[in-house]
PDB file of N, CA, C and O in Angstrom, chain B, residues numbered from 101:
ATOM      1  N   UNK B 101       0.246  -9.862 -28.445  1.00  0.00           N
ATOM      2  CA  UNK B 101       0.895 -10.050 -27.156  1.00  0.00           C
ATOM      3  C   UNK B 101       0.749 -11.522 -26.769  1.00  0.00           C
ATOM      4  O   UNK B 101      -0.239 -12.191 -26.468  1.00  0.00           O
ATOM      5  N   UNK B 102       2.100 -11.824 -26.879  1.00  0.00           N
ATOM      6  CA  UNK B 102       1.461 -13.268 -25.462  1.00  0.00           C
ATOM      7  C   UNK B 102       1.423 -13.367 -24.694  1.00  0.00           C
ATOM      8  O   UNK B 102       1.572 -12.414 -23.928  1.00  0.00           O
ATOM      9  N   UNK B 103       1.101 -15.090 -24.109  1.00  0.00           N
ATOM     10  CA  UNK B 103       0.414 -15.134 -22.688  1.00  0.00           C
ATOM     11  C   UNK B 103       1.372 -14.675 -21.874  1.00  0.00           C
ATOM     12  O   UNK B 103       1.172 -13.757 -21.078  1.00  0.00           O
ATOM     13  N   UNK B 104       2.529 -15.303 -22.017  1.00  0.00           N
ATOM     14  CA  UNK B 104       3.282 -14.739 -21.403  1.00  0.00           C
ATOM     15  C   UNK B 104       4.176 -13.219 -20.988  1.00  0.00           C
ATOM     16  O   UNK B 104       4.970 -12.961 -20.083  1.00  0.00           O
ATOM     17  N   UNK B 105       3.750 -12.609 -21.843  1.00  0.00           N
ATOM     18  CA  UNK B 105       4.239 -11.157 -21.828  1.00  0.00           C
ATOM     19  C   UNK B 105       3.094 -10.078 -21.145  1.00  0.00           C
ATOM     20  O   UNK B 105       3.118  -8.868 -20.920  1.00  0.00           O
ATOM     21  N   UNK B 106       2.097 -11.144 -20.939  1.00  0.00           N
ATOM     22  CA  UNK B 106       0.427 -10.576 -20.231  1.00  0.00           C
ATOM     23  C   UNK B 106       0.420 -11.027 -19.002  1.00  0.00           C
ATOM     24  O   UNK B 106      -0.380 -10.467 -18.253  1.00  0.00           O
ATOM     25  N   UNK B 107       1.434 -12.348 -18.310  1.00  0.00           N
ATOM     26  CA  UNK B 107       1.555 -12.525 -17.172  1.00  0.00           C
ATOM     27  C   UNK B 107       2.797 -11.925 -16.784  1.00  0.00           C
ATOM     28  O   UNK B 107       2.936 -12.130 -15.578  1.00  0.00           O
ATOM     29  N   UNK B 108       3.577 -11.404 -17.158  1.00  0.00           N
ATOM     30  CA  UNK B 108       4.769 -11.203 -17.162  1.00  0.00           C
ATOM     31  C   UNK B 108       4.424  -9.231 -16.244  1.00  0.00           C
ATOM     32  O   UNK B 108       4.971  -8.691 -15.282  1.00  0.00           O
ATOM     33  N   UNK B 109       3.245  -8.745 -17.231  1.00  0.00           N
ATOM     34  CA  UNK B 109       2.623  -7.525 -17.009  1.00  0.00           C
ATOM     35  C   UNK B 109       1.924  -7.542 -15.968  1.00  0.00           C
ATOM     36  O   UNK B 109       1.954  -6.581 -15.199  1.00  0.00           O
ATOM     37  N   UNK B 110       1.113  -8.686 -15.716  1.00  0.00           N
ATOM     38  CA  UNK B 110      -0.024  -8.557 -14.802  1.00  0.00           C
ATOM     39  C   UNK B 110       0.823  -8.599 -13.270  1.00  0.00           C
ATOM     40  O   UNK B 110       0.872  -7.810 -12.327  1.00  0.00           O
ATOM     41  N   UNK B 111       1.495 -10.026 -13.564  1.00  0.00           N
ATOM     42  CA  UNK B 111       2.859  -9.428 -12.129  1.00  0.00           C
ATOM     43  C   UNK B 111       3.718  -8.601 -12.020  1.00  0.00           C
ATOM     44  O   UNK B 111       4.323  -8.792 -10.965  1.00  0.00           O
ATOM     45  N   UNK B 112       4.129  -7.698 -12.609  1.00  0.00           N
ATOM     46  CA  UNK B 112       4.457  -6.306 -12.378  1.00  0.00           C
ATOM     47  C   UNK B 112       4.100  -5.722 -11.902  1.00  0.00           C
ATOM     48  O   UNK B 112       4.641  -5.085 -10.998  1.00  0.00           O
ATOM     49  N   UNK B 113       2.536  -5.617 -12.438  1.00  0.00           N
ATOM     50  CA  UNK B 113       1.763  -4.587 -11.522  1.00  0.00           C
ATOM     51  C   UNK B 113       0.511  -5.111 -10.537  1.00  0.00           C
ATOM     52  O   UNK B 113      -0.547  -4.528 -10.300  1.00  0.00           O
ATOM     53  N   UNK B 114       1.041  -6.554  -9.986  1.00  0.00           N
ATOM     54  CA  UNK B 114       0.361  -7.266  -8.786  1.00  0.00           C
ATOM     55  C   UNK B 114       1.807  -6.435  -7.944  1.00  0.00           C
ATOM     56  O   UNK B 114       1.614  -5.654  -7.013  1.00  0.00           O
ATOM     57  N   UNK B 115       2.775  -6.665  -8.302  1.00  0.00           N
ATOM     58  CA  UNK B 115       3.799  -6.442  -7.485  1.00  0.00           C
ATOM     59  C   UNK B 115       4.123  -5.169  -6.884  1.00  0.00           C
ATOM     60  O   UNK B 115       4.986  -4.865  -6.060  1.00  0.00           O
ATOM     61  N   UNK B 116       3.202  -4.466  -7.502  1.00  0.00           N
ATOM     62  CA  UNK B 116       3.695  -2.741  -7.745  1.00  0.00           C
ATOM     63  C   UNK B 116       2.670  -2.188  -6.640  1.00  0.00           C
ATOM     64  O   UNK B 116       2.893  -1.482  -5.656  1.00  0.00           O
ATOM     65  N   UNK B 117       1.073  -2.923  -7.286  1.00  0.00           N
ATOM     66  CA  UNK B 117       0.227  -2.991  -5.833  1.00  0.00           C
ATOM     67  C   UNK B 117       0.490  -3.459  -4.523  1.00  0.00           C
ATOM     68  O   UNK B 117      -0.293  -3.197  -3.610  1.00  0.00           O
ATOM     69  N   UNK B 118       1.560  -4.155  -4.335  1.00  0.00           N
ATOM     70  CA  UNK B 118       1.545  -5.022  -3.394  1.00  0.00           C
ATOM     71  C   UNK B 118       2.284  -3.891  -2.694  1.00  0.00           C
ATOM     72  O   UNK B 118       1.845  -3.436  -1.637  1.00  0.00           O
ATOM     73  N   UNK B 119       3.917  -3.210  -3.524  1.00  0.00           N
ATOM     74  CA  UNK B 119       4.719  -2.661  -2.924  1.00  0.00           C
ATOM     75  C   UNK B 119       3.920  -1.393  -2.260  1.00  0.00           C
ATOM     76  O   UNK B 119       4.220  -1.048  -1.117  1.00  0.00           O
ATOM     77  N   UNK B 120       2.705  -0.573  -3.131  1.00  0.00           N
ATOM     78  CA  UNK B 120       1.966   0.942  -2.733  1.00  0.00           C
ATOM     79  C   UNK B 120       1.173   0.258  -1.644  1.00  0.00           C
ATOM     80  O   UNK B 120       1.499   0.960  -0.686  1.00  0.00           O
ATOM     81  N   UNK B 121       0.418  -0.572  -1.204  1.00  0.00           N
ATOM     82  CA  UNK B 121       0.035  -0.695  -0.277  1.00  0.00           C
ATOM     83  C   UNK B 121       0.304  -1.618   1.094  1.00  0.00           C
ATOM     84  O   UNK B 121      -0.426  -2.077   1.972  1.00  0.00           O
ATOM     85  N   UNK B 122       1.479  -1.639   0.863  1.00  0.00           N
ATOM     86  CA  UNK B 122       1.987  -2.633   2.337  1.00  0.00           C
ATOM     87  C   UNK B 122       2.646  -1.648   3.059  1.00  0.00           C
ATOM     88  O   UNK B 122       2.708  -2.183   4.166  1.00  0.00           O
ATOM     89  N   UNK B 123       3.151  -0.624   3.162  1.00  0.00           N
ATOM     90  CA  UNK B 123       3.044   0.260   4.647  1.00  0.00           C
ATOM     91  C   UNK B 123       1.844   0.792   5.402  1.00  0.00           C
ATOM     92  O   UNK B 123       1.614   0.874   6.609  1.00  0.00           O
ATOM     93  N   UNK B 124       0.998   1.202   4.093  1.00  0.00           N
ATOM     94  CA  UNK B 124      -0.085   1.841   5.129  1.00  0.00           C
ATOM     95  C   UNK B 124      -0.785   0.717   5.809  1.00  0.00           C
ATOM     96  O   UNK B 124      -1.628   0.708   6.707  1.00  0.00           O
ATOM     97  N   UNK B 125      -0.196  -0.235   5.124  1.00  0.00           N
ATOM     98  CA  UNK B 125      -1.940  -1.651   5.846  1.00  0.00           C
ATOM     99  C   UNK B 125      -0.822  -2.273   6.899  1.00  0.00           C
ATOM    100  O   UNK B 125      -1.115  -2.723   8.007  1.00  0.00           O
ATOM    101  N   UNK B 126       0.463  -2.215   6.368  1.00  0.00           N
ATOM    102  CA  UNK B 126       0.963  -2.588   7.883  1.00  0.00           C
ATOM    103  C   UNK B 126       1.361  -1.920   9.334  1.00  0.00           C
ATOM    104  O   UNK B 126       1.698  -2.314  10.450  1.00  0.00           O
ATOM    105  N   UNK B 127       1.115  -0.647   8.638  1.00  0.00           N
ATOM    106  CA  UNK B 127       1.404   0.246   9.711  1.00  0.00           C
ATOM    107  C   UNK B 127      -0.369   0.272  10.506  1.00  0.00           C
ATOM    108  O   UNK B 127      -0.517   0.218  11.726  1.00  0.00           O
ATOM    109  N   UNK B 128      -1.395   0.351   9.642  1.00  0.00           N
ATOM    110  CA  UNK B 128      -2.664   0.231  10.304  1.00  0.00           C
ATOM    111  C   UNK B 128      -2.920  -0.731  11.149  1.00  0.00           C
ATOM    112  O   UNK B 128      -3.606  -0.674  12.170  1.00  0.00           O
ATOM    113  N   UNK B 129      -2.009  -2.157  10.429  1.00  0.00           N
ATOM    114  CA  UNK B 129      -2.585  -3.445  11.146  1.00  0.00           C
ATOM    115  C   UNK B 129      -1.955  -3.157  12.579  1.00  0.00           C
ATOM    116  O   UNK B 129      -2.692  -2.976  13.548  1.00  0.00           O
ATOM    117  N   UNK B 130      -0.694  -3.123  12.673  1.00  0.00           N
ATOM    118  CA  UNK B 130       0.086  -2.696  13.509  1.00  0.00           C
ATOM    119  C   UNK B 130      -0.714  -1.682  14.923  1.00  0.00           C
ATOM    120  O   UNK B 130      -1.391  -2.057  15.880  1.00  0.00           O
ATOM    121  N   UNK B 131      -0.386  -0.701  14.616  1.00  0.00           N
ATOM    122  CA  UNK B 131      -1.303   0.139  15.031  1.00  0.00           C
ATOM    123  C   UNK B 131      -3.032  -0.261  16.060  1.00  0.00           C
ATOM    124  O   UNK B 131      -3.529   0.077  17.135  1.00  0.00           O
ATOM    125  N   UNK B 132      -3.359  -1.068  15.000  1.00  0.00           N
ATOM    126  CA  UNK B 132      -4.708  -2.030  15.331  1.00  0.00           C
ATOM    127  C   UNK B 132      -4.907  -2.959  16.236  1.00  0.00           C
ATOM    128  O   UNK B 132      -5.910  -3.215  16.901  1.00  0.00           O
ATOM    129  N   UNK B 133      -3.694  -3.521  16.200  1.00  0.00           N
ATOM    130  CA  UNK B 133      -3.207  -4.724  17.222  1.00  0.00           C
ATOM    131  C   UNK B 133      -2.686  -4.052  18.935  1.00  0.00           C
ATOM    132  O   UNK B 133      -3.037  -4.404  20.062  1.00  0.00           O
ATOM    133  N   UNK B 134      -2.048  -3.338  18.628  1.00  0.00           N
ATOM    134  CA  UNK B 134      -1.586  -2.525  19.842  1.00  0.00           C
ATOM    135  C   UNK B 134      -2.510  -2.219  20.510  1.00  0.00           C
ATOM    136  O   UNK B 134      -2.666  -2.734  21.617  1.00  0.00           O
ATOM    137  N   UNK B 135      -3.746  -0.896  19.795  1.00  0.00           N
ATOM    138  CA  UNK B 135      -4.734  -0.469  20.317  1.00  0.00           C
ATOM    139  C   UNK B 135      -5.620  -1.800  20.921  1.00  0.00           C
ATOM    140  O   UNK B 135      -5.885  -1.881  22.121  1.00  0.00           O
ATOM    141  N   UNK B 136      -5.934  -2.571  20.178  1.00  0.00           N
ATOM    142  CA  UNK B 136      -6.778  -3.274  20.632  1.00  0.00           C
ATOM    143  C   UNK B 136      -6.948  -4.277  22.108  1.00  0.00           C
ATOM    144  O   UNK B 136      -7.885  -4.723  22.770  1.00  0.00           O
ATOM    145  N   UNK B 137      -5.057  -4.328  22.171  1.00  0.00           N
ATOM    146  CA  UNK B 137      -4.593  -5.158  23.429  1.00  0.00           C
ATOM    147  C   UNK B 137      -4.590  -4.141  24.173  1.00  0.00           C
ATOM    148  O   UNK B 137      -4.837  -4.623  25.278  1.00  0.00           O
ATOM    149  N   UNK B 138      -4.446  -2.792  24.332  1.00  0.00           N
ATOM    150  CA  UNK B 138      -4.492  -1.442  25.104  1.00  0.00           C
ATOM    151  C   UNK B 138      -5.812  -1.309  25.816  1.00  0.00           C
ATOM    152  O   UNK B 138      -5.944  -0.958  26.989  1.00  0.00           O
ATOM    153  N   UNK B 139      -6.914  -1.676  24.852  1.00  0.00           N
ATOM    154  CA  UNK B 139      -8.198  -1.526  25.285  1.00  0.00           C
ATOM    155  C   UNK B 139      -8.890  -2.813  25.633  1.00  0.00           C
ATOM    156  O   UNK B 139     -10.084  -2.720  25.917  1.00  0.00           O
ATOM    157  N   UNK B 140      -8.397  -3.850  25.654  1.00  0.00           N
ATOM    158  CA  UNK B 140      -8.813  -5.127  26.351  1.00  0.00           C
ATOM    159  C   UNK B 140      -8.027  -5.235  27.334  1.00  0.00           C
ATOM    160  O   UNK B 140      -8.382  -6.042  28.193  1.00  0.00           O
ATOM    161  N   UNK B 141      -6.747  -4.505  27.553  1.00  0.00           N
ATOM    162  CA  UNK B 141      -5.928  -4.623  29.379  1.00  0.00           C
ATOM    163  C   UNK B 141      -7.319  -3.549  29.982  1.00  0.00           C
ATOM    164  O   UNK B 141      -8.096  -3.814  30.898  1.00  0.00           O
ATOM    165  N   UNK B 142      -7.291  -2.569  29.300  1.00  0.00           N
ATOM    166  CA  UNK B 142      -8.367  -1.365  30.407  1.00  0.00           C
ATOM    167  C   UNK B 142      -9.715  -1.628  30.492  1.00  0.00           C
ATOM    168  O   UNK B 142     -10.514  -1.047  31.226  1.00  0.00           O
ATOM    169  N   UNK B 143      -9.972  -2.627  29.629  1.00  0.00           N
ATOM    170  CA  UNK B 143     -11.236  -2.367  29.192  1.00  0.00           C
ATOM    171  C   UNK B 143     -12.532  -1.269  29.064  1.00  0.00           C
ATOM    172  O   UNK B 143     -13.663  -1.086  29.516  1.00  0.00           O
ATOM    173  N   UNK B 144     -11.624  -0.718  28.192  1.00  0.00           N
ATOM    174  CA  UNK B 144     -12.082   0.413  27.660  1.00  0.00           C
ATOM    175  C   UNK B 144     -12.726   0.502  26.076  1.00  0.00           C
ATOM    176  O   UNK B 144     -12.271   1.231  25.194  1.00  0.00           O
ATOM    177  N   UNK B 145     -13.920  -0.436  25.929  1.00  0.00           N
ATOM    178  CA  UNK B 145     -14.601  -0.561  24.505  1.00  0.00           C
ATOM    179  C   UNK B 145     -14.715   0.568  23.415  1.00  0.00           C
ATOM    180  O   UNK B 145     -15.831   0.528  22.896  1.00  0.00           O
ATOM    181  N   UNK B 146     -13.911   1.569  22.901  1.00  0.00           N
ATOM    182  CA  UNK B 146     -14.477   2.880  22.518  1.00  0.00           C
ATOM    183  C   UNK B 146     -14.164   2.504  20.618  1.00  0.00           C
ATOM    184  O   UNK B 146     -13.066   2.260  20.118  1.00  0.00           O
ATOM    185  N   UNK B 147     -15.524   2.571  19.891  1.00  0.00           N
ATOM    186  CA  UNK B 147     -14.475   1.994  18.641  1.00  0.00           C
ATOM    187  C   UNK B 147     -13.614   3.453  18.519  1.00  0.00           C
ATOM    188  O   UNK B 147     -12.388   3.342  18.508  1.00  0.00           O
ATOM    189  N   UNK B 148     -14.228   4.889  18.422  1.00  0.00           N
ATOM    190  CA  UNK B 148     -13.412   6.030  18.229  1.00  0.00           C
ATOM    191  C   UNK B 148     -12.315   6.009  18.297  1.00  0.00           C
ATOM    192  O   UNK B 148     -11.698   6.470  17.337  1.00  0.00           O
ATOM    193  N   UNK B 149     -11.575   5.484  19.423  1.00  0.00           N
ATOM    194  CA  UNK B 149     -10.354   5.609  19.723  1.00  0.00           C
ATOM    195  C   UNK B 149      -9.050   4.939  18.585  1.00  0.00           C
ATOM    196  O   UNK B 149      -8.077   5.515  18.099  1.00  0.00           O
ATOM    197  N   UNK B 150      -9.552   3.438  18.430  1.00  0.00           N
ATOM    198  CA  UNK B 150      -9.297   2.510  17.801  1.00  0.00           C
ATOM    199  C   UNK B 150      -9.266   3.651  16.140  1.00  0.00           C
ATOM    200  O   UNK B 150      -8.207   3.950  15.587  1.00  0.00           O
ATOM    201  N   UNK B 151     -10.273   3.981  15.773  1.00  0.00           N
ATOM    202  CA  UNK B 151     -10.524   4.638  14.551  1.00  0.00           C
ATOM    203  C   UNK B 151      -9.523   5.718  14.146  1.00  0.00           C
ATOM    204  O   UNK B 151      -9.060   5.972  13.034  1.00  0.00           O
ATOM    205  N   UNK B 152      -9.320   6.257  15.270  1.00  0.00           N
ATOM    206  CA  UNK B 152      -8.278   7.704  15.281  1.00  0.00           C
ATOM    207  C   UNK B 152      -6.792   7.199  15.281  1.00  0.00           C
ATOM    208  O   UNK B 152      -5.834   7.675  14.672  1.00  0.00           O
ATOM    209  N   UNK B 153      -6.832   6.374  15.919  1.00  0.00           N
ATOM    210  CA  UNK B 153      -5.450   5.964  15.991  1.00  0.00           C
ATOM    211  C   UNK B 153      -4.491   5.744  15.069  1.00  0.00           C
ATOM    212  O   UNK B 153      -3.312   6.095  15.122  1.00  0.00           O
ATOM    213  N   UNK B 154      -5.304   4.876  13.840  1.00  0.00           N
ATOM    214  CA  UNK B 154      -5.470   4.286  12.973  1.00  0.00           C
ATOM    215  C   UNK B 154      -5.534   5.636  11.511  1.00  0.00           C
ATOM    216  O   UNK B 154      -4.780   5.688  10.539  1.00  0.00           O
ATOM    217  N   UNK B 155      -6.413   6.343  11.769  1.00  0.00           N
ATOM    218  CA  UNK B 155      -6.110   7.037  10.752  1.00  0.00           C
ATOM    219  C   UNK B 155      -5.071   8.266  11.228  1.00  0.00           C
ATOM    220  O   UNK B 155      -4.751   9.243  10.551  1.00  0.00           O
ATOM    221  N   UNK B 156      -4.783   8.044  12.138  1.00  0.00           N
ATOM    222  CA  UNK B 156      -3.295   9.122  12.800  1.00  0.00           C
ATOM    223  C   UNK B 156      -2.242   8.383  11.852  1.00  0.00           C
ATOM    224  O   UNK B 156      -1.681   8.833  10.853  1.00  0.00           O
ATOM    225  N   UNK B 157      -2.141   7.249  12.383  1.00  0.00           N
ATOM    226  CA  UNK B 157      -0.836   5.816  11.999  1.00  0.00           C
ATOM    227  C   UNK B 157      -0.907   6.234  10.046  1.00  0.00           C
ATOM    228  O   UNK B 157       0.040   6.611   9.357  1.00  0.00           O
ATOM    229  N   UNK B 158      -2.086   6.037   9.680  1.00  0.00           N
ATOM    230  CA  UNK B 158      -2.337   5.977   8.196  1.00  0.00           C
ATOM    231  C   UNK B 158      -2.028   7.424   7.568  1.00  0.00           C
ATOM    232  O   UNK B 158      -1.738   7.384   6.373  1.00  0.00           O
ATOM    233  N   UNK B 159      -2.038   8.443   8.048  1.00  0.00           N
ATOM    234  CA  UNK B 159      -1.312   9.838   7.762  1.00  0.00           C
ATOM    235  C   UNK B 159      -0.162   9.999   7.677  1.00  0.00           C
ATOM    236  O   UNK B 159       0.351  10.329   6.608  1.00  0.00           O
ATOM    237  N   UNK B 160       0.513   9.813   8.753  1.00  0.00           N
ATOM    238  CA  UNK B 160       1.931   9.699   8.949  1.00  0.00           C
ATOM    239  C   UNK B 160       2.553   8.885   8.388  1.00  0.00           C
ATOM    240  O   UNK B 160       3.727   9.164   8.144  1.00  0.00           O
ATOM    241  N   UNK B 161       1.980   7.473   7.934  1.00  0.00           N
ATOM    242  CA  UNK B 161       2.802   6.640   6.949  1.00  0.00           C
ATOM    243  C   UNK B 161       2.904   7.317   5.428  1.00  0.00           C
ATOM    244  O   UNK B 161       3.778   7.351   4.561  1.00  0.00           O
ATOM    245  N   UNK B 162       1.368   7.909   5.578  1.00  0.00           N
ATOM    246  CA  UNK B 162       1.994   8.424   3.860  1.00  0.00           C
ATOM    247  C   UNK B 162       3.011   9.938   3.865  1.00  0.00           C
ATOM    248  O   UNK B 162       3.770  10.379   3.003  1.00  0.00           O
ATOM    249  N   UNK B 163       2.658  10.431   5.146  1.00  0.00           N
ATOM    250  CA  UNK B 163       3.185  11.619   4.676  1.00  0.00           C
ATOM    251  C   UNK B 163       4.885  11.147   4.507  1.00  0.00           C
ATOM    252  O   UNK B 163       5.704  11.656   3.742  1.00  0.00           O
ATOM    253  N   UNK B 164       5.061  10.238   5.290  1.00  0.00           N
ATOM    254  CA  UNK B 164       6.494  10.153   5.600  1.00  0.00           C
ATOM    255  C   UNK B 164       6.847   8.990   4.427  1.00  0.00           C
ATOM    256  O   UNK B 164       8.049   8.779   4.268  1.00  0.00           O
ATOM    257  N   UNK B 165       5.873   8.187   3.562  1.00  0.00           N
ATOM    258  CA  UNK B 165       6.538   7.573   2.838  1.00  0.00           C
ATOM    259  C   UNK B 165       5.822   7.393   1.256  1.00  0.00           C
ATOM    260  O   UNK B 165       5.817   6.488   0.422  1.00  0.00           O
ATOM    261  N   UNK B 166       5.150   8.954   1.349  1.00  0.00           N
ATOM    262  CA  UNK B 166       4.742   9.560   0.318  1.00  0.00           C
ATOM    263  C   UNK B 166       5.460   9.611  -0.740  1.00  0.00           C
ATOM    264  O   UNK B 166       5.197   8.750  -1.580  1.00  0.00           O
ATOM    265  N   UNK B 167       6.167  10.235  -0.947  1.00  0.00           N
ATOM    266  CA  UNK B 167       7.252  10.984  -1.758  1.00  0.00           C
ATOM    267  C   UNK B 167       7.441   9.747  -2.373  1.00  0.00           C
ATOM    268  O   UNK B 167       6.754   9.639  -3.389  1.00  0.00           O
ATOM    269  N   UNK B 168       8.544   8.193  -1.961  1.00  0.00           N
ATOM    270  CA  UNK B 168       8.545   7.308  -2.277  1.00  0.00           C
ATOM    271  C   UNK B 168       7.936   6.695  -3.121  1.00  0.00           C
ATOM    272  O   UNK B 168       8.443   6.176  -4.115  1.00  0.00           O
ATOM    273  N   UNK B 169       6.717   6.684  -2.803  1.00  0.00           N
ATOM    274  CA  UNK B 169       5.985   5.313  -3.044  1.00  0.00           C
ATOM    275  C   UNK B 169       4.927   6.539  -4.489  1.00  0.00           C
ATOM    276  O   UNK B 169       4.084   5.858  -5.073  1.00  0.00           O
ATOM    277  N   UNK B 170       4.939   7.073  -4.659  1.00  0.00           N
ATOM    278  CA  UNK B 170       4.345   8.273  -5.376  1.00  0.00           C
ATOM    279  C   UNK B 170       5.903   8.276  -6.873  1.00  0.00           C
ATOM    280  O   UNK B 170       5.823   8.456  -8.088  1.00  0.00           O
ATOM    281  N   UNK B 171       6.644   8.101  -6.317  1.00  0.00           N
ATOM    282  CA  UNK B 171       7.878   8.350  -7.333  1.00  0.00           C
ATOM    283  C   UNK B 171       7.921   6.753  -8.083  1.00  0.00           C
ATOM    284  O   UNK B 171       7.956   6.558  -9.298  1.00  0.00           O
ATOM    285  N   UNK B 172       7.908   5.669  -6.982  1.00  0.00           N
ATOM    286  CA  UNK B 172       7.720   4.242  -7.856  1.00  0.00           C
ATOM    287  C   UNK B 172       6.429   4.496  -8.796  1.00  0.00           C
ATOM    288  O   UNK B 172       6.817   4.609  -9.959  1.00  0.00           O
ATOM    289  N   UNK B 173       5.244   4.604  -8.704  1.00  0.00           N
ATOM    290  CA  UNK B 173       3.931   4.793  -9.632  1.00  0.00           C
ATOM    291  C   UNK B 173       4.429   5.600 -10.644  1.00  0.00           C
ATOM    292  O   UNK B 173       4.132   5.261 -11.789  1.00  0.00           O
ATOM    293  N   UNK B 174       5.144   6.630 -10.486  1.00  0.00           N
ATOM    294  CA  UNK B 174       5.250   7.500 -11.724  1.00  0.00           C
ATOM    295  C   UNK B 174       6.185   6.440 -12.534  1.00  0.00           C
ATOM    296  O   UNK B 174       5.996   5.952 -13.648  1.00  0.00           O
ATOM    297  N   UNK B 175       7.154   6.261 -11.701  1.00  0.00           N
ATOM    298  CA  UNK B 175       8.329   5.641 -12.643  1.00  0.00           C
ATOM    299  C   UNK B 175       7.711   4.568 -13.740  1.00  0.00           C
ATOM    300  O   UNK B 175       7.705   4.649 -14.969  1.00  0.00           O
ATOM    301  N   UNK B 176       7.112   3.376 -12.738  1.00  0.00           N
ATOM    302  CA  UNK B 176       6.496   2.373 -13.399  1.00  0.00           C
ATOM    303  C   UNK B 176       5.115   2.499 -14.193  1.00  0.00           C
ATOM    304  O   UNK B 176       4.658   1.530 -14.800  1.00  0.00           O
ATOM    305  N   UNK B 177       4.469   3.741 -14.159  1.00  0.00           N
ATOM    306  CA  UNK B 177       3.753   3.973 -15.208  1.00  0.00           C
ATOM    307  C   UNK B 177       4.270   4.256 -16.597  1.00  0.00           C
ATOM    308  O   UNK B 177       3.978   3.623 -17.611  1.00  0.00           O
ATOM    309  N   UNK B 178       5.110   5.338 -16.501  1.00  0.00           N
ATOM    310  CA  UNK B 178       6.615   5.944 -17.191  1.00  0.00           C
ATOM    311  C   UNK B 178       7.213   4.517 -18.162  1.00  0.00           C
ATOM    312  O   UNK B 178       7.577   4.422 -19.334  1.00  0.00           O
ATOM    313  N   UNK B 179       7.127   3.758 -17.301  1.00  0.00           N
ATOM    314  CA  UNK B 179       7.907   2.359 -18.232  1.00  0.00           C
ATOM    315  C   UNK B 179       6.723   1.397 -18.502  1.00  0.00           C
ATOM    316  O   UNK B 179       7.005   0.272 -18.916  1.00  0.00           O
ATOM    317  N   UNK B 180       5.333   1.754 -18.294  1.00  0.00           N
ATOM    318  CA  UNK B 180       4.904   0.740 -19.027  1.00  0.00           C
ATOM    319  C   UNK B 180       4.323   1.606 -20.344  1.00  0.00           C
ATOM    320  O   UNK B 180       3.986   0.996 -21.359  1.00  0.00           O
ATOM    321  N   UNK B 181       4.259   2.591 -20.287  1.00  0.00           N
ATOM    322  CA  UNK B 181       3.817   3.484 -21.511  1.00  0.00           C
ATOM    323  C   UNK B 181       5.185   3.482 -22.858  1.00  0.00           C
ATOM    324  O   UNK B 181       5.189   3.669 -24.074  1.00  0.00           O
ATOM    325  N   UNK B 182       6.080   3.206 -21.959  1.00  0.00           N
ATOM    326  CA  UNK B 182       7.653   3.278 -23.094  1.00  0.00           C
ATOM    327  C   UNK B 182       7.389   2.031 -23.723  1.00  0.00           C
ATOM    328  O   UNK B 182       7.708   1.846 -24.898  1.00  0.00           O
ATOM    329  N   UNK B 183       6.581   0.774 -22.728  1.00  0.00           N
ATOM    330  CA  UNK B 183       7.137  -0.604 -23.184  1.00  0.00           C
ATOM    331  C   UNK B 183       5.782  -0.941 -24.121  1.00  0.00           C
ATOM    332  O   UNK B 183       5.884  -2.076 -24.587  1.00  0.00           O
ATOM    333  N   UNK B 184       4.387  -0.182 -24.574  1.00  0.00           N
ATOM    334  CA  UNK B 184       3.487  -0.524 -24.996  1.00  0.00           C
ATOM    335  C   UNK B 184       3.945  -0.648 -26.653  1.00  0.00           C
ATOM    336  O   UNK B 184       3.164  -1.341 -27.305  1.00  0.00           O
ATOM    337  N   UNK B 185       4.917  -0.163 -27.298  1.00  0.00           N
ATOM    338  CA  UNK B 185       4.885  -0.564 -28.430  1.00  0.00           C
ATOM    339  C   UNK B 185       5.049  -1.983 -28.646  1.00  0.00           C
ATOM    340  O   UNK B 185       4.418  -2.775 -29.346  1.00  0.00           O
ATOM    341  N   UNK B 186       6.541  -2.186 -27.502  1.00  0.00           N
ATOM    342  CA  UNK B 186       7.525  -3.671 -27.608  1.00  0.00           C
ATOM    343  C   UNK B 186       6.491  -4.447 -27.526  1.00  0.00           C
ATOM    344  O   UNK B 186       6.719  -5.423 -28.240  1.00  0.00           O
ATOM    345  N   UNK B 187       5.180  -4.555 -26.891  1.00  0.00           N
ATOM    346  CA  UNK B 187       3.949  -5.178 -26.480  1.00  0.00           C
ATOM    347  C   UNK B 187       2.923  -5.793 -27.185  1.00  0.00           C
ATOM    348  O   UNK B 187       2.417  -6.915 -27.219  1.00  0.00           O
ATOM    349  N   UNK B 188       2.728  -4.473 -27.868  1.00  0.00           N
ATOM    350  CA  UNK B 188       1.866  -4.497 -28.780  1.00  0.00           C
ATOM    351  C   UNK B 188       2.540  -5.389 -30.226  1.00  0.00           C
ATOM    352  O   UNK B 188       1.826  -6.288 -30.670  1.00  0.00           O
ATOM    353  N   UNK B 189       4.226  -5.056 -31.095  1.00  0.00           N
ATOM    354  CA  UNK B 189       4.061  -5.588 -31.707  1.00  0.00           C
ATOM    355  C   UNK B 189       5.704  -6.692 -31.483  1.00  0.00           C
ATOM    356  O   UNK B 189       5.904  -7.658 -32.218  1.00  0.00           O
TER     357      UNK B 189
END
């Protein structure tokens, strides 16, 4: 394999990570930011609240963008197992 067909791989699947985890962390951050200006207008310090919110936000992103992001992993596992021969020789 060369270098290049090893960076070529490694950003694929920087990219692939990037794509499976940028709803839930933006929907958390999101989520995080809101709460946090919510509870510095009331001042209302509770971390619980903040915590729940957050893993409410982080449920609902996957349930709702589950299916998706579950079908890219298969796919792109699917094609790097097809592409390990071209790879290898």
């Amino acid at each position: 394999m060369s270098p290049e067909t090893a960076l070529t791989e490694i950003g694929r699947g920087l990219q692939m990570a990037l794509l499976l985890g940028a709803p839930p962390l933006l929907a958390v951050l999101v989520i995080g930011v809101v709460v946090g200006i919510l509870q510095a207008a009331t001042q209302i310090n509770e971390q619980t609240i903040a915590f729940v919110a957050k893993a409410i936000a982080l449920v609902a992103v996957l349930a709702v963008t589950g299916h998706f992001l579950l079908g890219r992993l298969v796919s792109f596992t699917t094609d790097l197992f097809q592409r390990i021969p071209h790879l290898i020789g």
